[in-house]
C-alpha positions, 0 to 999 in steps of 0.5 A: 726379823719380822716375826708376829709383825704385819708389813704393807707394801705398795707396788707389790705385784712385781720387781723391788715391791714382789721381791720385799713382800716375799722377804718380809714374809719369809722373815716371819711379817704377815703382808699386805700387798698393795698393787695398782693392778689387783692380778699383780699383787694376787701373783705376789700373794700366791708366791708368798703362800706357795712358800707357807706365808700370809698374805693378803691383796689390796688394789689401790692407786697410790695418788688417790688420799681415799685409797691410801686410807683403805689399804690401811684399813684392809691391813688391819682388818686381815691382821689387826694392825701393821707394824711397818710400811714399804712405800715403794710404788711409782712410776717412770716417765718417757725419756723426752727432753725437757721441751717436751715435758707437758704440764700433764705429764709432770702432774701425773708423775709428781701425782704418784712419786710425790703426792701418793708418797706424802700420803702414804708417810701420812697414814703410817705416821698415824698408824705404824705402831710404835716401834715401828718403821717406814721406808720410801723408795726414791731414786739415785734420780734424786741426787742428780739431774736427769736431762731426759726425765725432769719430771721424775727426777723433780719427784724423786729430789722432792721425796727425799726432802719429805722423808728427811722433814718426816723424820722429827715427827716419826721420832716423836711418835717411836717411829722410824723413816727413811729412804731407799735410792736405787740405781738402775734395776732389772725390773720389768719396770725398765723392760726387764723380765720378771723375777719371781725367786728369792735367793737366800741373802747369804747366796747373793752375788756383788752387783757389778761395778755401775751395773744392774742391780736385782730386785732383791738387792733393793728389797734387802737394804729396805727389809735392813731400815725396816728392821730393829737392826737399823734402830739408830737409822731415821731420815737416811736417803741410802743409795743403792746403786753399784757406785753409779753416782761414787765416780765420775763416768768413764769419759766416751772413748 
């Protein structure tokens, strides 16, 4: 799908991100894998040229406008331009009630989910060539309240209101953007342990009904908005979640 096409990643060094890097390299994309941590996105980096790909590893902090530019201009010196861009980085809060939210801990998740997003669709906005496509990762987080974790579901609820008022601008420029909204997914994010296979996509088994959801499963509906086979699709927020949020929860027996 991405032959002779250069792809970024940020949060590459582990779970929805590591698994994206690999599948966009083996679909033919050069990648620029970009990770708070510089050992995390190198790891991503050796799976990928273990398997005969091209990578390149960038450290970059998300929140920062200073490094957004930089992991741009890091792709494109490695491999001359970048086509389209996996804005997957974020991070979680701790599961608190909303008493105990402090005005640092809603700055510094809204700083990484929120800012370091708008950012990111700022410099692919700029960048992406045209014919070229941005995907964001959001949250199931973002269709609903989440009693125990404002701040990150506020963050999540405010990406997908960017990534929709985006979708005019990227029109207007040949571009793509949208938004993939993952339930609950075993990365070592949510204290699952890391998953450094990639299964062929034909091999890969249903997600059980409301249940966990592998990495992979995320990767492949974001490498599917990144294609050409999604070329009608611009300002989607596509839930991903095992049909989590399609019914009401059983109620406690």
């Amino acid at each position: 799908m991405f032959k002779g096409r250069v792809a970024l990643v940020t949060g590459g060094g582990s779970g929805i991100g590591a698994a994206a890097c690999q599948r966009l390299a083996i679909e033919g994309a050069k990648v620029a894998v970009v990770d708070l941590k510089g050992d995390t996105a190198a790891h991503t980096v050796e799976l990928i040229e273990k398997a005969g790909g091209s990578a390149i590893a960038v450290a970059a902090d998300i929140s920062s406008p200073e490094d957004n530019v930089r992991m741009f201009d890091e792709a494109e010196a490695a491999f001359g331009q970048v086509d389209v861009a996996f804005l997957n980085a974020g991070i979680l809060q701790p599961y608190i009630p909303l008493e105990q939210v402090t005005v640092e801990l809603f700055d510094k998740v809204l700083a990484v989910n929120l800012r370091g997003a708008f950012l990111g669709i700022q410099q692919c906005l700029q960048r992406l060539k045209p014919g070229g496509a941005c995907v964001a990762t959001a949250s199931a987080a973002a269709y609903l309240g989440f009693a125990e974790a404002a701040a990150y579901a506020t963050s999540k609820h405010g990406l997908i209101g960017l990534v929709r008022s985006s979708a005019a601008a990227f029109a207007a420029r040949d571009l793509r953007i949208n938004a993939v909204c993952p339930g609950m997914v075993m990365t070592p994010m949510n204290s699952f342990a890391a998953i450094d296979t990639i299964e062929p996509p034909e091999s890969l088994a249903n997600a059980p009904y409301r249940g966990g959801l592998t990495p992979q499963q995320i990767a492949e509906v974001a490498l599917f908005l990144l294609s050409q086979g999604a070329s009608g699709v611009n300002g989607l927020a596509q839930l991903v979640d095992s049909a989590a949020l399609a019914t009401f929860a059983p109620l406690p027996q």
